[in-house]
C-alpha positions as CSV (number, residue, x, y, z in Angstrom):
1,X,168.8,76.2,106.8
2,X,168.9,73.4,109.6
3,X,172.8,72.5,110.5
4,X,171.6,68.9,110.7
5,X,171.0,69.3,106.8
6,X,174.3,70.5,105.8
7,X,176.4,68.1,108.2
8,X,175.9,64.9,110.2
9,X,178.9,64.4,111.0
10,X,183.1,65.7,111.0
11,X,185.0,63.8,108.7
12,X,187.2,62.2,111.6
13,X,183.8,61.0,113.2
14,X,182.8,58.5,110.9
15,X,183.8,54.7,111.9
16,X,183.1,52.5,109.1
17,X,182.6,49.6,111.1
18,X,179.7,51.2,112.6
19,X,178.5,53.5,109.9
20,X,178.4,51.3,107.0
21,X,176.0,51.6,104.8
22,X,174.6,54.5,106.5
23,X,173.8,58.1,105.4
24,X,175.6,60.8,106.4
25,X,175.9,64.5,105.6
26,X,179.5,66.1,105.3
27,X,180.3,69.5,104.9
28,X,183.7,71.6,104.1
29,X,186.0,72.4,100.9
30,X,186.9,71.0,97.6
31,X,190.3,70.2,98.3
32,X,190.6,68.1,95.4
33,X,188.6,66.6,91.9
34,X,190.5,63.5,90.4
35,X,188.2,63.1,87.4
36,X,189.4,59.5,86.0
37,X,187.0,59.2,83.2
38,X,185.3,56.0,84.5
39,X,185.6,57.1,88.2
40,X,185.5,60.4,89.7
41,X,186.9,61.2,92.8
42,X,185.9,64.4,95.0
43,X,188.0,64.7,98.2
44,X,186.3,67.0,100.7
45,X,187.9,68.7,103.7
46,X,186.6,69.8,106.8
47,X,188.1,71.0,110.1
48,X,189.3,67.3,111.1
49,X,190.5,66.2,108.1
50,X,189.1,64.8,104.9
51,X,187.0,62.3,103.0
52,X,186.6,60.5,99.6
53,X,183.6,61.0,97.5
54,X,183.8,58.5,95.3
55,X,181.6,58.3,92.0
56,X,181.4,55.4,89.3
57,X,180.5,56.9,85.9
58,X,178.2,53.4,85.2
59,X,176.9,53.6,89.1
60,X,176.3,57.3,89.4
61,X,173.2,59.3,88.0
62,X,174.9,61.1,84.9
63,X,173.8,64.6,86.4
64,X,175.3,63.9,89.7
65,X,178.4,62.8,88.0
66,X,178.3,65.8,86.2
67,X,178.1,68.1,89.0
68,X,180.5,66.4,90.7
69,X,183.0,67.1,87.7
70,X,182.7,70.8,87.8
71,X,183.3,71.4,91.2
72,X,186.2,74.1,91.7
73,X,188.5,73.5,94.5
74,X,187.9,75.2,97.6
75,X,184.4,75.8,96.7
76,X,181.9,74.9,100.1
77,X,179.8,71.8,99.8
78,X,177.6,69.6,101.8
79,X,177.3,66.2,100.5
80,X,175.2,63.1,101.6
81,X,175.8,59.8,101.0
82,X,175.9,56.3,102.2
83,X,179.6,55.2,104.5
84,X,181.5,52.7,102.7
85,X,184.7,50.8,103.8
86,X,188.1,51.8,102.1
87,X,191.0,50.6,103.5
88,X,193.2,52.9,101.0
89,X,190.7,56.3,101.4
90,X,191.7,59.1,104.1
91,X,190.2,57.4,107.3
92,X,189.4,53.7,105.9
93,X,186.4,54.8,104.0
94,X,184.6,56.6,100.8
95,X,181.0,57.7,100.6
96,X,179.0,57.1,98.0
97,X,177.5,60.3,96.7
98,X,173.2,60.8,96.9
99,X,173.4,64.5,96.5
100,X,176.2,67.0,96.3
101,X,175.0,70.5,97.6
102,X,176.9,73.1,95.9
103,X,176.8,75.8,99.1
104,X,179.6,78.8,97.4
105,X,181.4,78.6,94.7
106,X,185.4,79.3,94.9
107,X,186.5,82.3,92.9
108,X,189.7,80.8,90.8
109,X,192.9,80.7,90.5
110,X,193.4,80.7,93.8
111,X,196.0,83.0,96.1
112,X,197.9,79.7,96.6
113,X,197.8,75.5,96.4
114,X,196.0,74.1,99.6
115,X,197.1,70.7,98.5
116,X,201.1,71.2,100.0
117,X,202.6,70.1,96.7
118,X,203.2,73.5,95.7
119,X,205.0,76.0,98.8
120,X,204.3,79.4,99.0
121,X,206.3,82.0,100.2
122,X,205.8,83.2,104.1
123,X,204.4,86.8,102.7
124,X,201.9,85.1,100.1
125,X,200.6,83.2,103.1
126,X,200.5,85.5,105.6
127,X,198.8,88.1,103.1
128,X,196.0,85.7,102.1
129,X,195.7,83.9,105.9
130,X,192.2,82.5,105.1
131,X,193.3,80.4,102.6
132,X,197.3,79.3,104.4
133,X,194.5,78.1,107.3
134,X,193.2,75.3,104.8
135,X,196.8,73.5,104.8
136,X,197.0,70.7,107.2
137,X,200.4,71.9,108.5
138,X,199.0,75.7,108.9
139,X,195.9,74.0,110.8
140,X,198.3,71.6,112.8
141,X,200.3,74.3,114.3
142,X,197.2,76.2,115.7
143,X,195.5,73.3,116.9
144,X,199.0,72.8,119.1
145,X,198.9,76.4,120.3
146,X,195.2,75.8,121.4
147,X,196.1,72.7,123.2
148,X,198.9,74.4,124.7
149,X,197.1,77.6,126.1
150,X,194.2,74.8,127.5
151,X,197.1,73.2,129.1
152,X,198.6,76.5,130.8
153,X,194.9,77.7,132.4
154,X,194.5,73.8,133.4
155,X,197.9,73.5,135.7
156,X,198.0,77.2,137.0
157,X,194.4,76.7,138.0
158,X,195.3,73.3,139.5
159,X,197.8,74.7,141.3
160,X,195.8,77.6,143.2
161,X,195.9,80.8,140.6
162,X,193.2,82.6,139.7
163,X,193.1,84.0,136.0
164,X,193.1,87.7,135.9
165,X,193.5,90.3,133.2
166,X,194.9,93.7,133.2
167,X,194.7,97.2,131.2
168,X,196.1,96.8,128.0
169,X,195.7,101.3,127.6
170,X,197.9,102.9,130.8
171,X,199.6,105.9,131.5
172,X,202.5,104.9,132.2
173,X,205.4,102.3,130.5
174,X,206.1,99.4,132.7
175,X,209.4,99.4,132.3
176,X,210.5,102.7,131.5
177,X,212.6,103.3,128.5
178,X,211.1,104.5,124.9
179,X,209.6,100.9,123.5
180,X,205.7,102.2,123.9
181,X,202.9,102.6,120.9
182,X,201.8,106.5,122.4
183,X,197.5,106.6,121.3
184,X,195.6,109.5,121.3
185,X,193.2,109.2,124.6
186,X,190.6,111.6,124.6
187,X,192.9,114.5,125.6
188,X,195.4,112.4,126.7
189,X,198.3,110.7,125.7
190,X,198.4,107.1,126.9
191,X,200.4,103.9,125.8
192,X,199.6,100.3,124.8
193,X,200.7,98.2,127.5
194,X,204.5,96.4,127.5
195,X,203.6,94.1,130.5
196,X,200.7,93.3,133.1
197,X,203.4,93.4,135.5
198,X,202.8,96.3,137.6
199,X,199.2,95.2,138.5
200,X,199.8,91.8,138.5
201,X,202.1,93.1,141.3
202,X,199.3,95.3,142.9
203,X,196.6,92.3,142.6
204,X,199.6,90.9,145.2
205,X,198.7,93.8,148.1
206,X,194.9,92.9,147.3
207,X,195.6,89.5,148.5
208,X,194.3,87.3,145.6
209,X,197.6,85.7,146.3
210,X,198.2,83.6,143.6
211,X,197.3,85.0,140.0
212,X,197.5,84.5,135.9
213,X,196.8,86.2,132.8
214,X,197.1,85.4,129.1
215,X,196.6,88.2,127.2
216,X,198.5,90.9,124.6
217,X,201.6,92.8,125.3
218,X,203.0,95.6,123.0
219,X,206.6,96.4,122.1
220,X,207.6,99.7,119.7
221,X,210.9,97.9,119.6
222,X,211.7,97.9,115.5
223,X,213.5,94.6,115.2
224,X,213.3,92.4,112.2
225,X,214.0,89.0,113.1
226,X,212.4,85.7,112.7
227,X,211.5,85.7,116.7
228,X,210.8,89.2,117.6
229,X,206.9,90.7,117.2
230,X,205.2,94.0,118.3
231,X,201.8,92.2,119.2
232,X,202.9,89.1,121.4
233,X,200.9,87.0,123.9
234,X,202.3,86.9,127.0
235,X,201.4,84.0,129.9
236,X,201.7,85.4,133.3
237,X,201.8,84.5,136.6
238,X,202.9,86.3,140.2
239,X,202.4,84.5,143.5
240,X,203.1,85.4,147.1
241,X,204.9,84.4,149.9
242,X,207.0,82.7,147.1
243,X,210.6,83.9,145.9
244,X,212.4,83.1,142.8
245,X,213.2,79.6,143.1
246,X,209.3,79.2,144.1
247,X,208.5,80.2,140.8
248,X,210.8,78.8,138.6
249,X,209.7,75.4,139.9
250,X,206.2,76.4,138.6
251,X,207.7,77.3,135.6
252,X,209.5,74.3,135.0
253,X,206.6,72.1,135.9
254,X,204.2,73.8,134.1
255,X,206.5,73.6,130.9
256,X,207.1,69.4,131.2
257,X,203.3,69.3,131.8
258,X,202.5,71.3,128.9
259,X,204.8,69.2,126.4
260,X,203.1,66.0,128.2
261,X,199.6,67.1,127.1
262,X,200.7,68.0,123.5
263,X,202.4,64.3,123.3
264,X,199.1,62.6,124.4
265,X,196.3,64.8,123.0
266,X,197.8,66.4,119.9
267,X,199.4,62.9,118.4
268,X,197.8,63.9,114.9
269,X,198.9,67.2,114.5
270,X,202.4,66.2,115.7
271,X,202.2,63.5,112.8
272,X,200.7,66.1,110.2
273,X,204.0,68.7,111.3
274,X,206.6,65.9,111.4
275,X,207.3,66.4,114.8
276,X,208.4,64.0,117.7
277,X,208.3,65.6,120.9
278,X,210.1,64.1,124.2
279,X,209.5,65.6,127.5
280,X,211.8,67.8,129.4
281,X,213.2,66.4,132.5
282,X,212.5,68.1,135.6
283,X,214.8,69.7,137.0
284,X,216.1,72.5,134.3
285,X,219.7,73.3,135.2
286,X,220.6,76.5,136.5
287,X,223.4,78.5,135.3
288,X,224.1,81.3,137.0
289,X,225.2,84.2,135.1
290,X,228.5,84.5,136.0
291,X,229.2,81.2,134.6
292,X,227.3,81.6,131.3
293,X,229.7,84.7,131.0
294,X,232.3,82.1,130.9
295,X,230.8,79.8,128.9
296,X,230.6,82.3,126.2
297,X,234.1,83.8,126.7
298,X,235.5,80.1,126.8
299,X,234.0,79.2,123.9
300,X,233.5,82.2,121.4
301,X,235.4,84.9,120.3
302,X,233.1,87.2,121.3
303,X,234.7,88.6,125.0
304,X,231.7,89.7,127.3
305,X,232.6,91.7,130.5
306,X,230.3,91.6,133.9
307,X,228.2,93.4,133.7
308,X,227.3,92.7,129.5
309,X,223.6,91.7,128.8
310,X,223.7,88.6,126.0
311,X,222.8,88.3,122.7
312,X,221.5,86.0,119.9
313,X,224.9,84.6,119.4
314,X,225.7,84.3,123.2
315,X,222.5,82.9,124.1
316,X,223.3,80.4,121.0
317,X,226.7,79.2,122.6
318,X,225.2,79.0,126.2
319,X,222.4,76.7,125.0
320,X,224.9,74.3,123.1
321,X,227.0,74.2,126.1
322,X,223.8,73.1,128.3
323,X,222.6,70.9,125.6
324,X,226.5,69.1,125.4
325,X,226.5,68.7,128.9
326,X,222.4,67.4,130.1
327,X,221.1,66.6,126.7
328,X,218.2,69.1,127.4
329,X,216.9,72.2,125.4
330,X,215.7,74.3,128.9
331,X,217.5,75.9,131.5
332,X,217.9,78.5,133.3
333,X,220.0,81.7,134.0
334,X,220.1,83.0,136.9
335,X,221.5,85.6,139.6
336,X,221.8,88.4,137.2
337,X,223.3,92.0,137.8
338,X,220.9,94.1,139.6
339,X,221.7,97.0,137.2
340,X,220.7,95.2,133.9
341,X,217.2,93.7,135.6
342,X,214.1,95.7,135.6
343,X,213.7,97.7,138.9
344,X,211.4,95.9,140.5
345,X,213.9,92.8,141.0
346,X,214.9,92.1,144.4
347,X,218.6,92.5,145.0
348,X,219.9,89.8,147.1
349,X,220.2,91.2,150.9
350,X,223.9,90.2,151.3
351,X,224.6,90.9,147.6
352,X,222.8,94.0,146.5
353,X,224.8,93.8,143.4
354,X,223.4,90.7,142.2
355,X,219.5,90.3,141.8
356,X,216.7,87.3,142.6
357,X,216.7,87.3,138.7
358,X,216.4,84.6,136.3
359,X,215.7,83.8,132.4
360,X,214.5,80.5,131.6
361,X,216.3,79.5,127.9
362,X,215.5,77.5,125.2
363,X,218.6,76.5,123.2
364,X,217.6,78.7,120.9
365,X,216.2,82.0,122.5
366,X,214.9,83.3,125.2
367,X,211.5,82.0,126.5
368,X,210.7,83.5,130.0
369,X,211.9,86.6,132.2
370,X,210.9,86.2,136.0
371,X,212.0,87.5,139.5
372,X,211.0,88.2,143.1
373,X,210.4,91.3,143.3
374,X,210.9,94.2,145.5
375,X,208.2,94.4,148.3
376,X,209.8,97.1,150.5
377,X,208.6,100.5,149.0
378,X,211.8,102.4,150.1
379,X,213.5,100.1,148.4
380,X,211.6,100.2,145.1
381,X,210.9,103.9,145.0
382,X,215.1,103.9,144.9
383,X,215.6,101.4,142.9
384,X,212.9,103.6,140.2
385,X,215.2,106.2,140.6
386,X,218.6,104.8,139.9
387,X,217.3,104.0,136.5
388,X,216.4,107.5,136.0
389,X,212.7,107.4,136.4
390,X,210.1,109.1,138.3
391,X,208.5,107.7,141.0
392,X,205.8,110.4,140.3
393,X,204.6,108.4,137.3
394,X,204.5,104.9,139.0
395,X,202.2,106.5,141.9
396,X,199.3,104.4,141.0
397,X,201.8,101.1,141.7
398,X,203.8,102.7,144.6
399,X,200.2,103.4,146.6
400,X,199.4,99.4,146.7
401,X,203.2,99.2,148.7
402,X,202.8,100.8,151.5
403,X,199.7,99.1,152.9
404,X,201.0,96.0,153.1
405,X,202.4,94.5,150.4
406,X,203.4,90.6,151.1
407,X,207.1,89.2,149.5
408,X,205.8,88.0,146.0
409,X,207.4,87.2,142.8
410,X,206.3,85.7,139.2
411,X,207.2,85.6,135.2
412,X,206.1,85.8,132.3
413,X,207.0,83.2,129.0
414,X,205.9,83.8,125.6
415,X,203.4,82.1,124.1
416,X,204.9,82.1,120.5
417,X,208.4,81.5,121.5
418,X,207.4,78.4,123.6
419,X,204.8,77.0,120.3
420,X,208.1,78.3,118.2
421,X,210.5,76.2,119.7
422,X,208.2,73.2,120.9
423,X,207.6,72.3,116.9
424,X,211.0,73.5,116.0
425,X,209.3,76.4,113.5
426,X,211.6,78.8,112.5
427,X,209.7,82.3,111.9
428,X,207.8,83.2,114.9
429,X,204.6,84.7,112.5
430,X,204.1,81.2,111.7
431,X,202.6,80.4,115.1
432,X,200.7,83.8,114.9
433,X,197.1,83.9,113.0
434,X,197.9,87.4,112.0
435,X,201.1,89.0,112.8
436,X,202.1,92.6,113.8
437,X,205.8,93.7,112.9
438,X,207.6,96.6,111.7
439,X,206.3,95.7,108.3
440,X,203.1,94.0,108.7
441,X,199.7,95.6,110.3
442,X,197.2,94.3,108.0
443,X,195.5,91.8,107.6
């Protein structure tokens, strides 16, 4: 069956100025049948958005009409007809029906309304995706998410990176600590991967210099919130010769650029979602963590010590303090405590208590975790150790160190937290086709 048979044409690509009185073919869904007696009306629905059918009982061969009729939502068609101006149709026009191909047939009732008059709980959706993906404000939000991973691999490879990928199946956790999904390999026992980190960081000794990768990370961490996921995708970058303020620039540019693609190229799905986006302004303030400590303290009655690490609620306060003060949903945290960063975070040299570490926030949450890291391997093979690891088991990383290893450092920001907050959503599995948690592995 030739494609040019079942469609000519999206539904968005028809101008009735130009097409009128032309034949074209759609194809999609039944997303509605408004049978008027006189008039029927067939809306069909494809990718880009819909299109009347429109059938006049005294105009229309009574068998066409007819067929027309009996149509059950969500049932595939292809129909051809002649283009027809409309001011008051989706997209200013109606066909008039020649043929109405009846392609598969919709089992009924369905798993839930398509049409947004009638909501559906998140666990209905997300347990019948397929049919969740036929709402305009499902379709919207993934449409966005594509047009904001386009936007990432267009300004990181504008700006000189390369896009990589790593493992996702390694021996050893990135991190350390216990949040790691153990699989059988052959007679092995390996992990699903928390982080591309560590060879992001080895790619750095290669000399590629300037790298990124969008890809899967995996976290046995059993939370149950509306922003936390085991299967997240992750957007990377490390760079050399750069430190931390390096890379939080790139971070901070690549974030306004993002939102300025979505404004300009994604003004319909914006529309469809409700959603007016403005810009960020460059620069993101900087908050170092001793005073977000006292922001918190000040402001709360929760009393954190140096030293604390912050939660939902402190994060929370923090954000409204920024967003009081600058008017502006990002900034950053920075010059954490060595001891609460990840070992490979470079201490300061006159300051060994305090680390080249930074957050960049959200109002909200947490969006991005980035650093320079540790180049010296004397220094990182201690700095392993006072967080009760073994350098034994980071050999494979430790090797790349000691034959020249270049200063470097790099992030990484979630791709569903920055989606999340961008369009305001808020449950994180609602910018996730199909979500792993705790609770959820299929489908």
């Amino acid at each position: 069956m030739s494609l040019a048979n079942l469609r000519t044409h999206y539904t968005s690509q028809i101008n009735p100025e130009e097409l009128g009185d032309q034949k074209v073919t759609v194809a999609g869904w039944v997303h509605e049948v408004r049978d008027l007696g006189g008039i029927c009306f067939v809306v069909l629905r494809d990718r880009e958005g819909r299109a009347q059918i429109t059938l006049v009982k005294k105009k229309t061969d009574p068998e066409l009409l007819e067929k027309a009729r009996k149509l059950v939502r969500e049932s595939v068609v292809s129909i051809t007809g002649t283009v027809k101006p409309e001011a008051k149709a989706p997209n200013g026009y109606e066909l008039i029906p020649d043929e109405i191909n009846l392609i598969n047939e919709s089992a009924s009732p369905l798993p839930m309304d398509t049409t947004g008059k009638v909501e559906a709980e998140l666990d209905t959706r997300l347990d019948s995706r397929f049919i969740d993906l036929r709402r305009e404000r499902t379709t919207a939000i993934f449409r966005i998410r594509h047009e904001v991973l386009r936007a990432v691999r267009n300004f990181l490879t504008d700006n000189g990176f390369i896009e990589t990928s790593s493992p996702k199946v390694v021996a050893t956790a990135t991190e350390g600590g216990t949040s790691l999904f153990p699989i059988t390999y052959f007679d092995r026992e390996a992990f699903l991967n928390q982080s591309p980190q560590l060879f992001k960081q080895i790619l750095m000794s290669g000399g590629l210099d300037r790298v990124f990768e969008i890809g899967p990370i995996f976290r046995a961490e059993e939370h149950d919130t509306r922003r936390h996921l085991n299967e997240a995708t992750s957007i990377d970058i490390e760079a050399s010769f750069c430190d931390h303020f390096d890379v939080m620039e790139i971070l901070e540019e690549m974030v306004t650029y993002i939102y300025e693609q979505i404004i300009e190229k994604s003004s319909d799905s914006l529309a469809a979602l409700g959603v007016e986006l403005k810009v960020p302004a460059l620069p993101f303030k900087r908050v170092t963590y001793d005073e977000a400590i006292e922001i918190v303290n000040a402001n709360t009655d929760e009393m954190l010590n140096w030293g604390d690490d912050l939660g939902t609620a402190a994060e929370h306060t923090i954000g409204e303090h920024v967003f009081k003060e600058t008017g502006e949903s990002h900034y950053f945290i920075i010059d954490w405590p060595t001891e609460i960063k990840p070992f490979y975070a470079m201490p300061y040299e006159d300051n060994p208590i305090l680390s080249k570490g930074f957050d960049m926030m959200h109002r909200t949450m947490e969006l991005s975790s980035g650093a320079q890291r540790i180049h010296i391997p004397e220094l990182l093979v201690s700095r392993i150790e006072s967080q009760g690891l073994d350098p034994e088991g980071f050999e494979f990383y430790l090797k790349a160190f000691r034959y020249g290893m270049p200063p470097h450092a790099g992030w990484g920001i979630g791709c569903e937290r920055l989606v999340m907050t961008m369009l305001g959503v808020e449950n994180i599995r609602d910018v996730v086709l199909f979500p792993r948690d705790r609770r959820r592995l299929s489908p």
